[in-house]
C-alpha positions as CSV (number, residue, x, y, z in Angstrom):
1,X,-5.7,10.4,6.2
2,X,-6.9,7.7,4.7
3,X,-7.9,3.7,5.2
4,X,-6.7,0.6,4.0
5,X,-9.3,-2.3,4.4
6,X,-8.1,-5.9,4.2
7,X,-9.5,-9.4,4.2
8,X,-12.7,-10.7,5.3
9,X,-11.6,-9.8,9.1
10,X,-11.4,-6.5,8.3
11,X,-8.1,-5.2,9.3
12,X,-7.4,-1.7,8.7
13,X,-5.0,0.9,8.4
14,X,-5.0,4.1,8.6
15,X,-2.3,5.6,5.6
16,X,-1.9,9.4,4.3
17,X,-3.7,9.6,1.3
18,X,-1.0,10.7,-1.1
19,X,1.0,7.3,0.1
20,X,-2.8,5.0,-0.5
21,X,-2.5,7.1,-4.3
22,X,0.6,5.5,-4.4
23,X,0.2,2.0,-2.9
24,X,-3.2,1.5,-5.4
25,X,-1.3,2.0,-8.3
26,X,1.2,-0.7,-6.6
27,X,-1.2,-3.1,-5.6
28,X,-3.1,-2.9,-9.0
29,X,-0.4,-3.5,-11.0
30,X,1.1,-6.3,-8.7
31,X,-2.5,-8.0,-8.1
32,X,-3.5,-7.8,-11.9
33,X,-0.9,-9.9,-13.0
34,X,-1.5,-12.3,-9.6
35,X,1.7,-11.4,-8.1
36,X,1.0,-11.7,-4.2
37,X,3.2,-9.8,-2.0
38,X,4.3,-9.1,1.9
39,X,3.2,-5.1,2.9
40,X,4.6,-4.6,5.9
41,X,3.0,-1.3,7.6
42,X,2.9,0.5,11.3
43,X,-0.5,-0.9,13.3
44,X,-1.1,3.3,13.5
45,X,-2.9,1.8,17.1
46,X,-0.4,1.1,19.3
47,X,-0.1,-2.3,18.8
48,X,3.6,-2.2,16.5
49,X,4.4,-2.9,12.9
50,X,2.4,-5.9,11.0
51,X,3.1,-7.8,7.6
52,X,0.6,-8.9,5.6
53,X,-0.1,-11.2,2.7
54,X,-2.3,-9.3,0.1
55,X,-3.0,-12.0,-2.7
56,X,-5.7,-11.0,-5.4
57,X,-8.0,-13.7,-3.5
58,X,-8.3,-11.7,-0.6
59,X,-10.9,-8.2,-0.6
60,X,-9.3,-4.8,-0.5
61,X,-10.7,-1.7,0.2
62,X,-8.9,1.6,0.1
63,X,-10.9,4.4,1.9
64,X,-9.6,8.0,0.5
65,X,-10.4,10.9,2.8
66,X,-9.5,14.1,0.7
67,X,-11.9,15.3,-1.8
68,X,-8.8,15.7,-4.5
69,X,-6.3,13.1,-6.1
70,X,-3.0,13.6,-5.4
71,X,-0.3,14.0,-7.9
72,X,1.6,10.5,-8.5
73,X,5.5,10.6,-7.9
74,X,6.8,8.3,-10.8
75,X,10.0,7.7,-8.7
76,X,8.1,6.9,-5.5
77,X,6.2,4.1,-8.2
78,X,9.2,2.5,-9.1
79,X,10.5,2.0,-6.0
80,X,7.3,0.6,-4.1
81,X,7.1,-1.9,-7.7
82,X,11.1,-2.6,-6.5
83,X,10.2,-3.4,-3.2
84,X,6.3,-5.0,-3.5
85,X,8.6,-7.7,-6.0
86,X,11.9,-8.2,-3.4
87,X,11.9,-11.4,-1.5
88,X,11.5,-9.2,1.8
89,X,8.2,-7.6,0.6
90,X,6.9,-4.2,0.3
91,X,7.3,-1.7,3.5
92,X,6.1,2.1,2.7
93,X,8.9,4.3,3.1
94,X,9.7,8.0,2.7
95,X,8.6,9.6,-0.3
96,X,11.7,10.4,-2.2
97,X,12.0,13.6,-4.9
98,X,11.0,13.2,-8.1
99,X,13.6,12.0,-10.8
């Protein structure tokens, strides 16, 4: 299990590592070419389902937990890129099989 680390108020989040793989190669491609997005993810704490603005203004940290990377699915990519770019913003879904 791994931890996503956002803004200067630290929110965090706790996401399995093979999805943070996923969402880093997401959020690096989106926030290299200054494309800000809505994520919307589960609090993990009790407190419900948040969205939040990740602009490349704004610190983020991904914490991994496992000691090796996981394999990337190409499919899962694309459609996190889809949906990171949609007017409703990204929300991080089941993985689905590779093409």
């Amino acid at each position: 299990m791994g931890r996503l680390v956002y803004g200067a108020q630290s929110q965090s989040f706790e996401v399995e590592d093979r999805a943070l793989a996923h969402l880093r190669i997401v959020f690096s491609n989106k926030l290299r070419r200054s494309e800000p997005f809505f994520l919307h993810i589960g609090g993990g704490d009790g407190t419900g389902p948040r969205s939040v603005w990740i602009h490349p203004a704004v610190p983020l940290t991904l914490h991994f937990f496992g000691s090796r990377a996981p394999a990337i699915n190409r499919a899962w990519i694309d459609t996190l890129m889809d949906d990171a770019s949609s007017p409703n913003g990204l929300a991080l879904g089941p993985e689905p099989d590779e093409a």
